[in-house]
C-alpha positions in Angstrom: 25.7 39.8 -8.3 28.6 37.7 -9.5 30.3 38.3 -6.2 27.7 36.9 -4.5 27.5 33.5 -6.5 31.3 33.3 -6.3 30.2 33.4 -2.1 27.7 31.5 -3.0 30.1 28.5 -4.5 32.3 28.7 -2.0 30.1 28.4 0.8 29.1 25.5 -0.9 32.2 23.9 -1.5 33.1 24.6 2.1 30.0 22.8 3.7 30.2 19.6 1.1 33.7 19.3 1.7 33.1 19.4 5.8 30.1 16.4 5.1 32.3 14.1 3.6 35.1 14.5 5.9 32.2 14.5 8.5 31.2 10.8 7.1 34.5 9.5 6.7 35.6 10.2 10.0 32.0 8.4 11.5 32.6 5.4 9.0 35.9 4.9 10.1 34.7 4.8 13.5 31.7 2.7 13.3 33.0 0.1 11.2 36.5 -0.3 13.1 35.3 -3.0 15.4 36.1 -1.0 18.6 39.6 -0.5 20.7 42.8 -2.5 19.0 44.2 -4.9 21.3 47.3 -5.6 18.7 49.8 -3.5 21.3 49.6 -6.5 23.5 50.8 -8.5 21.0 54.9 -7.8 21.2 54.6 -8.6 25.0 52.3 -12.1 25.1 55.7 -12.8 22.6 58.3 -11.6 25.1 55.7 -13.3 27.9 55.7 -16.5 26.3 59.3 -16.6 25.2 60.7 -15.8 28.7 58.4 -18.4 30.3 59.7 -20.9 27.6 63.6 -20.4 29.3 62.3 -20.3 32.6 63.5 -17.2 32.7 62.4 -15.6 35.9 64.4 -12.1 35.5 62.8 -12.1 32.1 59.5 -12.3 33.2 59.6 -9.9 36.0 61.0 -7.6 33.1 57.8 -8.1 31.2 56.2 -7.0 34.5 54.4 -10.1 35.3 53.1 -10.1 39.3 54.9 -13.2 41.8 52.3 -15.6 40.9 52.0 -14.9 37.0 55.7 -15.7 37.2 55.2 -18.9 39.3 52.5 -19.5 36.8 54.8 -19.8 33.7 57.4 -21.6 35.2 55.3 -24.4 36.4 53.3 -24.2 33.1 57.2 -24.5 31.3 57.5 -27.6 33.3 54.3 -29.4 32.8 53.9 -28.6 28.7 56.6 -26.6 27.4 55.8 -28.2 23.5 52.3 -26.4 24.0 53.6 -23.3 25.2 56.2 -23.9 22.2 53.5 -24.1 20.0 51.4 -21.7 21.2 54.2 -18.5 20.9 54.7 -20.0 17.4 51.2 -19.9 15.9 49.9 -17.1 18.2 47.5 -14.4 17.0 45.2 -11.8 18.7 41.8 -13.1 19.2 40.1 -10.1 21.1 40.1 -8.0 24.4 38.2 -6.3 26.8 38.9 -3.5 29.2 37.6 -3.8 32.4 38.4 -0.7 34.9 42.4 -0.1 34.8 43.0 -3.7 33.5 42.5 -4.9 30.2 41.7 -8.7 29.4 43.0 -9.9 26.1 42.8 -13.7 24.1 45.5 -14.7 22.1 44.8 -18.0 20.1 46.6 -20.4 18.0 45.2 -22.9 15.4 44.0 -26.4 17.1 46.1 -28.7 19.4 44.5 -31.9 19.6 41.5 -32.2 21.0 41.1 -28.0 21.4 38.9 -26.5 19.1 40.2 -23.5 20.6 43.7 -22.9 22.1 43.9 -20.0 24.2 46.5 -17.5 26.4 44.6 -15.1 28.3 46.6 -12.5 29.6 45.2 -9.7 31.7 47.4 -6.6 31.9 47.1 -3.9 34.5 47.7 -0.3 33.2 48.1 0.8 29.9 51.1 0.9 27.5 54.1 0.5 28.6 53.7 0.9 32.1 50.8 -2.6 32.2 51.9 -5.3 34.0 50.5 -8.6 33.7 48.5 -9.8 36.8 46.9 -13.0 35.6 47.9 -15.4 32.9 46.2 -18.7 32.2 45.8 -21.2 29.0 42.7 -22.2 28.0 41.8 -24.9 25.6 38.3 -25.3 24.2 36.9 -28.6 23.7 33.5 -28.7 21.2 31.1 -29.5 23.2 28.5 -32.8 21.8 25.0 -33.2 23.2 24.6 -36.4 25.3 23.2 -39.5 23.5 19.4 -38.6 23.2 19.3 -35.0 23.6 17.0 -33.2 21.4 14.7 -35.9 21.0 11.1 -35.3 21.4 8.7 -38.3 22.1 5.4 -38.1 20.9 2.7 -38.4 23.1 
């Protein structure tokens, strides 16, 4: 009999540990907040930095496409203290994958009238084999109600 509760414990032991390695693991999952976009993080940097020089060669190295490139050097020329800015504060807002590219939002704190200041990058593959194949700045403006909106009139 007392080899049988000695089974017994251990068989016991056994499942109870699997359950709470079982739970951990499906905490972990649910409450990460879904893929992290952070990778992308080093090269909207590198992205930001090279377009800041004007650095061509540096932004084919970051794998940008003809037009991204022709992108950040005209943006350079029009507003290089908000690209300046921009690379300085930057921080990873959020992503989403769509297919073989993945779209991701870098922000920064406020810039004038921008609630929101925005680098959206979308990179084409994964790791270190994406390339960048769109790039644009975005910059949110709150958005008021014209004079008399939400007015009722009573009848």
């Amino acid at each position: 009999m007392r080899l049988d509760s000695r089974a017994t414990t251990l068989a016991v032991r056994i499942v109870a540990i699997l359950a709470v390695a079982t739970a951990g693991w499906l905490l972990m999952h649910v409450y990460s907040g879904g893929p992290s976009y952070s990778s992308y993080l080093a090269p909207a940097h590198a992205f930001l930095r090279a377009t800041l020089a004007a650095d061509s060669a540096g932004l084919v190295r970051q794998r940008a496409d003809p037009a991204v490139v022709q992108w950040a050097l005209h943006q350079a020329r029009q507003d290089s203290s908000a690209l300046r800015d921009l690379e300085r504060e930057l921080y990873l807002g959020s992503g989403s994958p769509k297919g073989e590219s993945t779209l991701v939002w870098f922000d920064a704190p406020t810039r004038g009238a921008c609630v929101r200041w925005s680098l959206v990058l979308s990179f084409v593959g994964r790791g270190r084999d994406a390339r960048i194949g769109r790039a644009a700045v975005r910059c949110s403006v709150p958005v008021t109600p014209p004079p008399g909106a939400g007015r009722t009139t009573g009848g």
